[in-house]
Every structure is written in C-alpha cells, then in structure tokens.
C-alpha positions as CSV (number, residue, x, y, z in Angstrom):
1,X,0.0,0.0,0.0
2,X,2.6,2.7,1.2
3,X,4.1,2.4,-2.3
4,X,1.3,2.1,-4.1
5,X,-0.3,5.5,-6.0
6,X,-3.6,7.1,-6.1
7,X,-5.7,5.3,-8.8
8,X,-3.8,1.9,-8.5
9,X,-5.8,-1.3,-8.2
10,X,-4.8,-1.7,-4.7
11,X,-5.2,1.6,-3.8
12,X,-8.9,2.0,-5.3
13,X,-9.8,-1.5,-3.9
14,X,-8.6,0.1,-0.3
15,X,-11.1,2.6,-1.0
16,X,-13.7,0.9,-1.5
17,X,-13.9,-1.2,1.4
18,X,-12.5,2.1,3.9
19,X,-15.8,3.5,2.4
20,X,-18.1,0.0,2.2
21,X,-16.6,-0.1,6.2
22,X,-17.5,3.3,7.7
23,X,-20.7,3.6,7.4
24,X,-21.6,0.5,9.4
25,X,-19.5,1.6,12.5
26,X,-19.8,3.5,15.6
27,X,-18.1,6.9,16.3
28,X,-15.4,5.2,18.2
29,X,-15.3,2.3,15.2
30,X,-14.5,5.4,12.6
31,X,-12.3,7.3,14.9
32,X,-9.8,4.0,15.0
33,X,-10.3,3.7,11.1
34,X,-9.3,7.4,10.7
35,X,-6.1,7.2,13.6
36,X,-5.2,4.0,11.0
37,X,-5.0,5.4,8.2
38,X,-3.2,8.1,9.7
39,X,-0.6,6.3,10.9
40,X,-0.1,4.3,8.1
41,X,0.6,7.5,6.0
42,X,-2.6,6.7,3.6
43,X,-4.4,10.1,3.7
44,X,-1.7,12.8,3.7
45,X,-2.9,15.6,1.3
46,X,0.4,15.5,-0.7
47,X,0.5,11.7,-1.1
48,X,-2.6,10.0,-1.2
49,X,-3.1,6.6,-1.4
50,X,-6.4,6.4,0.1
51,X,-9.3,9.1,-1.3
52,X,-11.8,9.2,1.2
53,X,-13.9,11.6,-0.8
54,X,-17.4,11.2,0.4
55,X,-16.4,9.1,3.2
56,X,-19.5,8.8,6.1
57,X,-17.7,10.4,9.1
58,X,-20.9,11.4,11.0
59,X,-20.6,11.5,14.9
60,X,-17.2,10.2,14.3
61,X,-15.3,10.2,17.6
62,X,-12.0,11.5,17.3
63,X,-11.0,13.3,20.3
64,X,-7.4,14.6,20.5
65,X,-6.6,12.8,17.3
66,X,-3.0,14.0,15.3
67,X,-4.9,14.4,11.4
68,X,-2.3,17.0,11.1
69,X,-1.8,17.5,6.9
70,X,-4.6,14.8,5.8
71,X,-7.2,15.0,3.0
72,X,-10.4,14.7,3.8
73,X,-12.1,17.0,1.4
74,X,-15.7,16.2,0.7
75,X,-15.6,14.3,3.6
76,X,-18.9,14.0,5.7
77,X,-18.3,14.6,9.4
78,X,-21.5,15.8,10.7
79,X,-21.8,16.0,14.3
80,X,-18.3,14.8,14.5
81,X,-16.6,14.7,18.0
82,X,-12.8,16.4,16.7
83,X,-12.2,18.7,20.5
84,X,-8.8,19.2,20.8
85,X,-7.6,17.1,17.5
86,X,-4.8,18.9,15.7
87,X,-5.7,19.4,12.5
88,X,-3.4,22.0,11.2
89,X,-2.9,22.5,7.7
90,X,-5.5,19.7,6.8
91,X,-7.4,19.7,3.2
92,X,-11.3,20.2,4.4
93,X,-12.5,21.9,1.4
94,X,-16.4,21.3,0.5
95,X,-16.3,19.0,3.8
96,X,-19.8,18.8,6.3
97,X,-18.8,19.6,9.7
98,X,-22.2,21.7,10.3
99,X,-22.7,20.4,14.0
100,X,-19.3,19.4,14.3
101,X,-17.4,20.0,17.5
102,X,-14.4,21.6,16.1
103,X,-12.6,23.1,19.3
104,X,-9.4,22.0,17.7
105,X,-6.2,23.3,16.3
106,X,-6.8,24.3,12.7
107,X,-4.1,26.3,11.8
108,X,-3.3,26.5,8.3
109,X,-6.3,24.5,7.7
110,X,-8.2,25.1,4.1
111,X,-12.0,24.9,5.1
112,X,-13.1,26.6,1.3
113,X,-17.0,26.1,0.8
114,X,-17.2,23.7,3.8
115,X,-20.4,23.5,5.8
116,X,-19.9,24.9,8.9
117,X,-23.5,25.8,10.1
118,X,-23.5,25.5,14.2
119,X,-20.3,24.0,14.1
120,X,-18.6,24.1,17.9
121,X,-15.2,26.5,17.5
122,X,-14.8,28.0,20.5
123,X,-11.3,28.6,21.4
124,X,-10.2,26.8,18.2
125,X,-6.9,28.2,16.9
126,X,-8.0,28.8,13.0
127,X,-4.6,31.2,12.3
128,X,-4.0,31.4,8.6
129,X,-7.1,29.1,7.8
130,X,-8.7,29.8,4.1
131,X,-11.9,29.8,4.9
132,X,-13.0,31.5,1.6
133,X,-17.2,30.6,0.9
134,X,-17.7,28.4,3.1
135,X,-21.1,28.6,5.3
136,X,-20.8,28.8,9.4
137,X,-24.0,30.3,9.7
138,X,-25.0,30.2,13.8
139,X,-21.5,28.6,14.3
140,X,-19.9,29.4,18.3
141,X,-16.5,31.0,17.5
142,X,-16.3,32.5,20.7
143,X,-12.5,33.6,21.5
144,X,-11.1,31.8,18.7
145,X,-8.1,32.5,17.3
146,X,-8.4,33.6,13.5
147,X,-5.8,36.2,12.8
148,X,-4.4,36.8,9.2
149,X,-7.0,34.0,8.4
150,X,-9.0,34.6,4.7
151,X,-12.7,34.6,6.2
152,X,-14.7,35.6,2.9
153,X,-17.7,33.3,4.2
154,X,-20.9,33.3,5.2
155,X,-21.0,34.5,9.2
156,X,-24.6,34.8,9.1
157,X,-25.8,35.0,13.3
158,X,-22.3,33.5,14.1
159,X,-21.1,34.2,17.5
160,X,-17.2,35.7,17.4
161,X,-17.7,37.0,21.0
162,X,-13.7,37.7,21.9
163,X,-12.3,36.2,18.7
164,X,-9.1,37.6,17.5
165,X,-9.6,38.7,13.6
166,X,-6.3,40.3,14.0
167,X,-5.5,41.1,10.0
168,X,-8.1,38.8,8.7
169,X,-9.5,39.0,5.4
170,X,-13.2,39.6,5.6
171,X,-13.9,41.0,2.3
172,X,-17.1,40.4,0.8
173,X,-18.1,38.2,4.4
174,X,-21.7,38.3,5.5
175,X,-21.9,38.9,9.3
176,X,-25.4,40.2,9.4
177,X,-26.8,40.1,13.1
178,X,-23.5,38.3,14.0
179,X,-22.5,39.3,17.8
180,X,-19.0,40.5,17.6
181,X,-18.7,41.6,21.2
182,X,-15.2,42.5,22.1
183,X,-13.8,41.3,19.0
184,X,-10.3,42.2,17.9
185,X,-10.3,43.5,14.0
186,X,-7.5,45.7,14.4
187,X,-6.0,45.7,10.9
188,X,-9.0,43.8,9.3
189,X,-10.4,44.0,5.6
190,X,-13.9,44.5,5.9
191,X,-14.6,45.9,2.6
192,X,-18.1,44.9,1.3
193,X,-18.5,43.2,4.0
194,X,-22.0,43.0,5.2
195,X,-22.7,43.9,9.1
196,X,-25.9,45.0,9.2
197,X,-28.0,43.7,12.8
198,X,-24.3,43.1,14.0
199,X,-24.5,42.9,18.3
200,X,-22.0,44.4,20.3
201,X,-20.3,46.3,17.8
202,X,-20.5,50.1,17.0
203,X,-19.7,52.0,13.8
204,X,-16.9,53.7,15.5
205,X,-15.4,51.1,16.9
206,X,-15.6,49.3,13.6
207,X,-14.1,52.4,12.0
208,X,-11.0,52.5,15.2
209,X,-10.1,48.9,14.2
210,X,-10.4,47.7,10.5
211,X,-7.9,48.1,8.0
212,X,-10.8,49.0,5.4
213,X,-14.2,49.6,5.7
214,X,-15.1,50.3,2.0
215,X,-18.9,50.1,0.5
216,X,-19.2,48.1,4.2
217,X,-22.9,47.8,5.1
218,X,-23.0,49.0,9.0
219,X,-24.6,47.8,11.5
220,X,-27.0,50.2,11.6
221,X,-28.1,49.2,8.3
222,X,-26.1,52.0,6.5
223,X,-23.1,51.8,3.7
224,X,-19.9,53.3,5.8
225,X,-19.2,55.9,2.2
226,X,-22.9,57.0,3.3
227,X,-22.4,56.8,7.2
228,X,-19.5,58.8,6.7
229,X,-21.1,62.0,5.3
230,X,-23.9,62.0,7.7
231,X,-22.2,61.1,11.0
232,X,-21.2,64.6,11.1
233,X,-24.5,65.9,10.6
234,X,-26.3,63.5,13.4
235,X,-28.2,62.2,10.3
236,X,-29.1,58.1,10.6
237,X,-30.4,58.1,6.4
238,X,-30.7,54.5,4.7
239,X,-27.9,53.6,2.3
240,X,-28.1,54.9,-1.5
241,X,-27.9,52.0,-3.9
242,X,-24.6,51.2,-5.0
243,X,-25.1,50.0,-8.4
244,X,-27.2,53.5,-9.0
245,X,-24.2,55.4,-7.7
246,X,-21.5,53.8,-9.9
C-alpha cells in the first residue's frame, strides 16, 4: 500500500472497502479507522493513497486525534466529535462539519466552501485558515483564534464574542446580526462586508479597528461611504444604492 499511487488497483480497492466499512460503525469504530489510516501515512494531502472523498464520518469520535496535513475533502463529518484534534494545515475543502465540534487546532487549515453551520469553534486556533465561501451560519466561534485568516464566508448570526480577527480578510463576508462583542479586527479588511443587525459592535469602533471599511454595510443598516457623510450631521439616512451610484 505505502508504495502504491492514487488510482492503482490496490489503492482503489482500499477505498472501496474504507468506504463499504465506515458507514456501518460507531463513532469510536471510525475514529480507529481514521487514527489508522493516519498512521499508516494513507491520507496525507500530498500523497494520497487512500481518497476518502465522500467518506461517512458522522458522529465520528475523534477526540485529541494527530490528522495533522490529511485529506479529507468532501468528507462527511457531521456531528463529528474532533475537541482538541490537531488538524493543522488539513485539506477540508467542500467537507460537512455543520454540527461538528471543532474546538481544535486548525491552523493553516483550508475549510473553502465547507459547511460549517453551528459548528462548535470556541477557542479553536484557525490562524491562517482559508476559509473562503464556506457557510458557518449560527457557528460558536467565541474567542477563537483567527488572525491573518482569509474569512470571505458566510457569518450569518455566528457568534465571534472575543475572537481575535487580528489582520483577517473579511472582504465580501456576511456577518449580518452576527455578535461581535469585544472582538479584535484591528487591521481587518472588511470591505463589502456585510454587518448590518451586528451585536455588540459600534460604527466607531468598527471604523477604530479595521484596516478598510469600503462600500461596508453597518450595522445600523447603512453603507460606511454614506455613514460617513452624515455622522457629522447627526443624520441616521438608509444607504443609496450602490449600483445606482457607480
């Protein structure tokens, strides 16, 4: 197997029964598949041997597991059990994690168009993640760790109460009635992103902290060009329309 490529015999036949296997185990049952696997060096992202693209992960146990580098894009681990697993740097793009307890190390992770809806991240260290389109609407990401991170996703009611956004990229992000309560976006790009109904934020704060605000909805409901001119004036107008404007 270790010498074998992805697409030989043996290696397809390997994936076919990994993926014949999971489906009829318990959490714990995939969790030792998975530390396997691992171990036996057939899921690292830049050699795989074993594609477990599609693979049935729900509810999979794997607590305090080393997945550090692994593919498992596409992968479905809803309502997965992954607190305090190190996966840093590991492939989860298009993956299902919405449930999904990910109070884990995911530095250097690439979570692109993953479904992250009410996934558990509190605390989870997601430094230099790319977590371009993917979905964590209603996700906890309470004091997690997320600078210089590229968070162009959908943040829809998410809760970033004391998350560090230090230099993130949140450029075209939806945060709308997201509660970013004491949340550090010092040197963040928020351009076009969209805050309106956001808790526990002001415009000035917003203003004092992010790197660029530009065509920004507020939270007041406001576009920050049009917040801008009437701040001054004590005046609390709607936004213009954009595309009428350019």
């Amino acid at each position: 197997m270790r010498h074998s490529k992805e697409g030989d015999e043996v290696s397809i036949l390997a994936r076919v029964r990994t993926l014949t296997v999971l489906p009829r185990l318990d959490g714990d049952g995939k969790g030792s598949v998975m530390q396997f696997l691992y171990e036996a060096g057939l899921i690292n992202k830049d050699a795989v041997i074993v594609d477990l693209t599609g693979a049935d992960l729900r509810e999979a146990d794997l607590r305090e597991a080393d997945l550090r580098e692994v593919d498992l894009r596409k992968v479905d681990l809803r309502k997965a059990n992954l607190a305090g697993a190190n996966l840093a740097g590991v492939n989860l793009r298009n993956a299902k994690l919405h449930h999904a307890d990910l109070r884990a190390n995911l530095g250097g992770a690439d979570l692109t168009e993953a479904d992250l809806s009410g996934a558990n991240l509190t605390e989870a260290n997601l430094t230099g993640a790319n977590v371009e389109g993917a979905t964590l609407i209603g996700a906890n990401l309470s004091e997690a760790q997320m600078s210089t991170a590229n968070l162009r996703a959908n943040l829809r009611e998410a809760n970033l109460t004391k998350a560090n956004l230090l230099g993130a990229n949140l450029k075209d992000a939806s945060l709308s009635g997201a509660n970013l309560s004491d949340v550090d976006l010092i040197g963040a790009d928020l351009g076009s992103a969209r805050l309106e109904r956001a808790k526990g934020i002001s415009n000035e704060q917003l203003e004092q902290q992010a790197k660029s605000l530009e065509w920004a909805t507020m939270p007041n409901g406001q576009e920050y060009e049009d917040w801008r001119k009437s701040k001054g004036r004590g005046e609390d107008g709607k936004s213009s329309d954009r595309r009428n404007r350019r």
